[in-house]
N, C-alpha and C positions, 0 to 999 in steps of 0.2 A: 643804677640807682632807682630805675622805677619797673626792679622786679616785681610781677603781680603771680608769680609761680607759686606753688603750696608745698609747705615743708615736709620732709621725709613724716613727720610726728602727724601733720594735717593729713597726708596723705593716705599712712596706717589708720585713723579715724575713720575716713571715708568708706574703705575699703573693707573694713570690718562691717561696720553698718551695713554696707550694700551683700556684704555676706549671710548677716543675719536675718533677709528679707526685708531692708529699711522699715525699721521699726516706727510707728509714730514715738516720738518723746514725749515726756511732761510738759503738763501749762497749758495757758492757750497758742491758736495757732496764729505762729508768726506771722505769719503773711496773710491772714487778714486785721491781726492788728495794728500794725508796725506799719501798715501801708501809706505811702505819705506822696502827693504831686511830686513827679521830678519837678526840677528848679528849672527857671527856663534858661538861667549860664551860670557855672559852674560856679555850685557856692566858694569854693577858694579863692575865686577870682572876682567875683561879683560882677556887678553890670560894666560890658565891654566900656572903651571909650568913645571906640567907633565901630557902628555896625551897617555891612556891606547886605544890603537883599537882592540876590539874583533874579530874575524872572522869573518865573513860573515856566516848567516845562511837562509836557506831558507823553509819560512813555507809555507806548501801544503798548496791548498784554502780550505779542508775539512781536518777529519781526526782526533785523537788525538795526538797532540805531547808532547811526554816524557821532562821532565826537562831538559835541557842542561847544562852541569858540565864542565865550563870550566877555566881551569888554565893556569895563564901566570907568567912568569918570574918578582921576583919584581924589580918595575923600579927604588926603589929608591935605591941610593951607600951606605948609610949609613941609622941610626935611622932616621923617618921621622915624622912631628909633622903634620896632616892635619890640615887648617882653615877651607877649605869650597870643597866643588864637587859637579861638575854641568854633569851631564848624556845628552849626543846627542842621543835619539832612530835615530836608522836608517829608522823604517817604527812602528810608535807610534800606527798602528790598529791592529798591531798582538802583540804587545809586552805588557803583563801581569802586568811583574814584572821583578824586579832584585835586587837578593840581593847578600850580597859579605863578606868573611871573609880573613885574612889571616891564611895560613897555614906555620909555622914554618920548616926550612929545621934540623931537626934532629941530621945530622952530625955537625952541627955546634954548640960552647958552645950556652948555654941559654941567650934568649936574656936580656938585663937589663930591658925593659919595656915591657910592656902589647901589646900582638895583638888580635884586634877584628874584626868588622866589617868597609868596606873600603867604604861604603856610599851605599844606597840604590834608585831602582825607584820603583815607583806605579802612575798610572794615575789619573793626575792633580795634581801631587806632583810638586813640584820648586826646587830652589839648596837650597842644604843642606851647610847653614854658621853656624861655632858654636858662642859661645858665647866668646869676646872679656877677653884673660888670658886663654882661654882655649885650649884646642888639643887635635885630637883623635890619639893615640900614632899609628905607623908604626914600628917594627922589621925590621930592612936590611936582606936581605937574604929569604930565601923563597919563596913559590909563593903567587899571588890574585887570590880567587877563586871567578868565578862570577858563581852564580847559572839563568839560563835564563829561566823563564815562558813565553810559546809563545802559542795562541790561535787561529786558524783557523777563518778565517772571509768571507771565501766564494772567494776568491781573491789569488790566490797564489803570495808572497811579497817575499823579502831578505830582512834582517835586517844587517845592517852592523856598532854596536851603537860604542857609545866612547866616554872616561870618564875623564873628566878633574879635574885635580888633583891642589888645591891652598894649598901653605906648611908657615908655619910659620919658620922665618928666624933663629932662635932658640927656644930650648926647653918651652914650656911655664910652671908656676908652678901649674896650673892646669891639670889634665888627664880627659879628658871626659869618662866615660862609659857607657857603654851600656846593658840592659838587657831584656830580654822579658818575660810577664805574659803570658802564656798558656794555655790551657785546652784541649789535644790530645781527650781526653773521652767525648768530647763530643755527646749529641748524641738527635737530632730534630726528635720528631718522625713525619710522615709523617700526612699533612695536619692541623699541631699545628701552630696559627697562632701569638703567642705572647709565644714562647719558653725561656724558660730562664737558663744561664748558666753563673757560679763566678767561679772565680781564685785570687788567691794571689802571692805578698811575703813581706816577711816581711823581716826589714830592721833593718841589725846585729848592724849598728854602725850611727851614725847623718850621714845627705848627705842632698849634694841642688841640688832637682829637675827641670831639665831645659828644657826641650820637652817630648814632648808624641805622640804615633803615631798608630791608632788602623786597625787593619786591618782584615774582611771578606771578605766572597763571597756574591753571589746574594741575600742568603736569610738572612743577615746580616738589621738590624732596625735599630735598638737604640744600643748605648753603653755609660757605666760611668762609671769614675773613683774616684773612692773617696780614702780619707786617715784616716784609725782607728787607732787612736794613743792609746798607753798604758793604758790611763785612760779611753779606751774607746769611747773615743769622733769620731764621724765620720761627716767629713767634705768633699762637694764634689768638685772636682778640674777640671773634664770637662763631659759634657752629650752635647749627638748628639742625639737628639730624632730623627732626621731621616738620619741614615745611608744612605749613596751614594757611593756605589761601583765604582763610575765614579771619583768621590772626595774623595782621600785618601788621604791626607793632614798632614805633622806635623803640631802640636798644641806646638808654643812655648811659653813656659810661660814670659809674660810682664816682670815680679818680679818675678825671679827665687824661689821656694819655699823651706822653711826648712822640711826636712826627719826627722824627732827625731828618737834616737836608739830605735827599738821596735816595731816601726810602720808600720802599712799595708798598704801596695797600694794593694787594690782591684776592680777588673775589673766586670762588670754585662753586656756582653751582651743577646738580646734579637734578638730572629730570628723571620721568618716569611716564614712558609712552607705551606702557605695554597692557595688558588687559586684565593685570593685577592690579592697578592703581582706577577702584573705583571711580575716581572724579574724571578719569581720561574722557571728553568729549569724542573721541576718536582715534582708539588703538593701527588703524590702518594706513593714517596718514603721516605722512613725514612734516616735520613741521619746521618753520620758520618766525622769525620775530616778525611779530603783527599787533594792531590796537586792541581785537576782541577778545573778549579771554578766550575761546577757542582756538586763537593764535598762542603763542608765546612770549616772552619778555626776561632781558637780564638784565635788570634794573637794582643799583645799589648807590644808595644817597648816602653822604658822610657827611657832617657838618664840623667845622672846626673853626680856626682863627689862623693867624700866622701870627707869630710872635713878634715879626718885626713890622706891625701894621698896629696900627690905633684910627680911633675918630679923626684924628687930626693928620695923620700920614697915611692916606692911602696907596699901599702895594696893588694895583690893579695888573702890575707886571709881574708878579707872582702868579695871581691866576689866570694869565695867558700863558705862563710857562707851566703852567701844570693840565690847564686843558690841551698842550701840543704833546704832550705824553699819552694821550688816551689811544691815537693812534696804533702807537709801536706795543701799547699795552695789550688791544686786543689779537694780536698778531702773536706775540711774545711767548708762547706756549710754555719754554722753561724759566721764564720770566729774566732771560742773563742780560737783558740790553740790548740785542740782537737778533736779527732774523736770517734764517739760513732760506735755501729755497723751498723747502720741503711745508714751512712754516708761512710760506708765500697764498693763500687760501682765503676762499670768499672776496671780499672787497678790495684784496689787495693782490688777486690772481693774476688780474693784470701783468703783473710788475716781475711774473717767473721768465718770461722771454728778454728783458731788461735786466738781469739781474748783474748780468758782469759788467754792461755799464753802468751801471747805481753803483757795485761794488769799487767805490773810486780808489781806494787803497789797497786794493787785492789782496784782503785777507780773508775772500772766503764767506764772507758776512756783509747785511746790510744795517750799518748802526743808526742811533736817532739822529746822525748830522745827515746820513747819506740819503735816510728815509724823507726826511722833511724836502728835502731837494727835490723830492718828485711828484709832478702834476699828478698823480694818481695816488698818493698818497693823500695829499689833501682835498680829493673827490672824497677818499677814504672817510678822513676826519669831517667830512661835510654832513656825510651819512651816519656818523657817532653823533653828533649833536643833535641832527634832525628827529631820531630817534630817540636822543634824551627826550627833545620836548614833546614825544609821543604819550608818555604815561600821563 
């Protein structure tokens, strides 16, 4: 729904013109008449209800800089229901990324709703609106933690961002949630120019699908998402043949989609480590999932609901049963529910000398009851998560 691509007709325009020498047109010229102050938050939205200022930080013009972890007081007095957040970068050529969770204050009882993530950036991204009936729930109490990616550009900058918060005036009966598909293991070896790596998970209970959001580094191509439902059936729901690191974009679905209990969302991207992919930082190295973008990442956010969950009934054991899938997802290579030993590789390598005792019904396979029984599987899932909260 919030295609911003140019139509076959816009496109022949363009293309014409840049053939004819881009001709200047008639009148005066647009762009110094028409020029006008950006707003300072989004005229659709107008002034936040609440707005989050981070500290001030300042990235050297070289150099590597470490992740920044930084947590604030949360601003809201009670539960909070977000609609939409719109991100101000203070200096947009060093700043990477930003992502953000809330962390629960402990001392205090549990909260009645769910806390996750409190809106994210990525370059060329927009504001984050959700879907009308929906809200991504807030915990009162606690802090927001903003995790900051910042990137040396030759230039030493201060970034000084801030984040504007729009809330829904009461609870809505929808909860938005949020999950991410992984692959920590993975692993491009050096000068592969069409590298290929799958993740899953599979979905414990019906849900409607309503954005998606994929994210690499430089030697990021192609990515797709498709949906293997129970009977097998695979259906695909977004491919970007050609990944843009410059363009990381949510993909919100027009027609939100139905999840059936069962069903996989699996992810395929494809790198490109060879010495034809100008942005390659380093055709020589083999590369592994890391923070800088000179590393790697396979990183893919989905946001939905589950159908059988409202403000008022929280499924919290829905999404424990769907984060214990991400596991057997990264492993899963033909995606059938199972792992053979062949399929035994990276984090879960361990587990090829054990396999005939895991295999407790001697069929050959290690399925998700047999997998979850093993201490080294959930080292496994330690290192999926931890790696989620890396971007």
């Amino acid at each position: 729904s919030n295609d911003t691509s140019l139509t076959a007709e816009e496109k022949k325009t363009l293309i014409h013109w840049i053939e004819a020498g881009a001709p200047r047109g008639e009148g005066d010229d647009l762009l110094k008449t028409a020029v006008k102050e950006a707003p300072e938050w989004p005229v659709a939205l107008g002034k936040p209800d609440v707005v989050v200022d981070l500290p001030a930080f300042t990235v050297p013009a070289s150099g590597v800089i470490e992740y920044q972890d930084i947590r604030v007081d949360n601003p809201f007095k009670q539960d909070a229901w977000l609609r939409a957040v719109a991100f101000k970068p203070g200096a947009r050529p060093v700043l990477h990324h930003i992502t953000s969770s809330y962390t629960a204050d402990k001392s205090l009882p549990p909260a009645k709703i769910p806390g996750s993530s409190v809106g994210s950036y990525v370059p060329g991204a927009g504001i984050q609106t959700y879907n009308e009936g929906t809200g991504a729930p807030v915990p009162v109490g606690g802090k927001l933690r903003y995790s900051m990616h910042y990137t040396a550009t030759g230039k030493e900058m201060t970034d000084k961002t801030q984040i504007g918060y729009y809330l829904l005036k009461s609870p809505p009966n929808i909860i938005r949630r949020a999950a991410v598909i992984s692959n920590p293991g993975l692993y491009v070896p050096a000068g592969e120019q069409r590298h290929v790596e799958y993740s899953y998970l599979e979905f414990p209970a019906d849900a409607m699908l309503y954005s998606i959001h994929p994210h690499a580094h430089y030697r990021g191509y192609a990515v797709e998402l498709t949906q293997i439902t129970p009977d097998g059936k695979v259906t695909p729901i977004l491919s970007v043949p050609h990944y843009d690191f410059n363009w990381q974009l949510d993909y919100d679905l027009k027609t939100p989609l139905m999840v059936k209990k069962g069903t996989k969302l699996r992810v395929k991207f494809v790198y490109d480590n060879s010495v034809h992919n100008r942005s390659n930082p380093d055709p020589k190295l083999n590369i592994t999932w890391g923070e800088q973008t000179w590393n790697e990442m396979f990183f893919f956010r989905v946001n939905y609901r589950w159908m059988d969950e409202t403000s008022s009934h929280v499924r919290n054991d829905l999404q424990d049963a769907l984060m214990e899938s991400r596991t057997m997802g990264v492993a899963d290579l033909n995606a059938d529910g199972k792992l053979t030993p062949a399929e035994l590789t990276g984090s879960l390598a361990s587990l090829k000398p054990k396999f005939a005792e895991l295999d407790k019904n001697k069929d050959g396979f290690i399925d998700a009851v047999e997998l979850k029984a093993s201490s080294a599987a959930k080292d496994a899932g330690r290192k999926v998560v931890a790696a989620d909260n890396d971007l």
